[in-house]
Residue, then its C-alpha position, 0 to 999 in steps of 0.5 A: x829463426x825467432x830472434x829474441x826482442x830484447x828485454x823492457x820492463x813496465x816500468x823503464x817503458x813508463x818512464x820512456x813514456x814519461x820523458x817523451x809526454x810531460x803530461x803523461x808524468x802530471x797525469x800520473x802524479x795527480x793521479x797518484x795524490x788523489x789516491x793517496x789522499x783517499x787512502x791516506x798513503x802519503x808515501x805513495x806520493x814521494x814513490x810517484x815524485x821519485x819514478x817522475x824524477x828518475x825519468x827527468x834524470x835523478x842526477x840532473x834533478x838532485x842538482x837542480x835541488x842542490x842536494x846529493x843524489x843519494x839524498x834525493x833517493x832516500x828523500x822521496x823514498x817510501x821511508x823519506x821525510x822530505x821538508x816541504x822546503x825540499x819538495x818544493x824545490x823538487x816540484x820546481x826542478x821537475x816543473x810542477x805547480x801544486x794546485x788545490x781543490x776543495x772538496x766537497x763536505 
């Protein structure tokens, strides 16, 4: 008899990924500005931010941001504005550093 593996989305599968691989999670987000940056899509970078922060634990992160969970969603929400005073401290509580380049004209 075939038992039935139980069920795991794409997406729980990359956040698995992402709390096992750190890396993996800073490849993605830096893959992700670039996009947005090519496709002028800021918002795909707070949705790539807020999968990111969901792996690390979203209340762990809200805390280490000193702002409610609830804020925290709606901040890296598609629709969210977040100041850069906020990102920052979500790009420290995530371990982040922000680097720059200058591209070529």
């Amino acid at each position: 008899m075939k038992r039935d593996l139980p069920y795991v989305s794409d997406e729980e599968e990359q956040l698995r990924e992402f709390r096992k691989d750190p890396n993996r999670a800073t490849a993605y987000l830096n893959a992700c500005i670039q996009v947005a940056f090519e496709e002028n899509d800021p918002e795909l970078v707070l949705t790539a931010l807020a999968k990111v922060a969901k792996a690390h634990g979203i209340t762990q992160v809200a805390k280490s941001v000193a702002v409610k969970r609830e804020s925290l969603h709606r901040m890296l929400s598609r629709r969210g504005n977040p100041e850069w005073n906020s990102m920052f401290r979500v790009f420290k509580a995530l371990h982040l550093r922000v680097k720059l380049e200058l591209v070529p004209a």
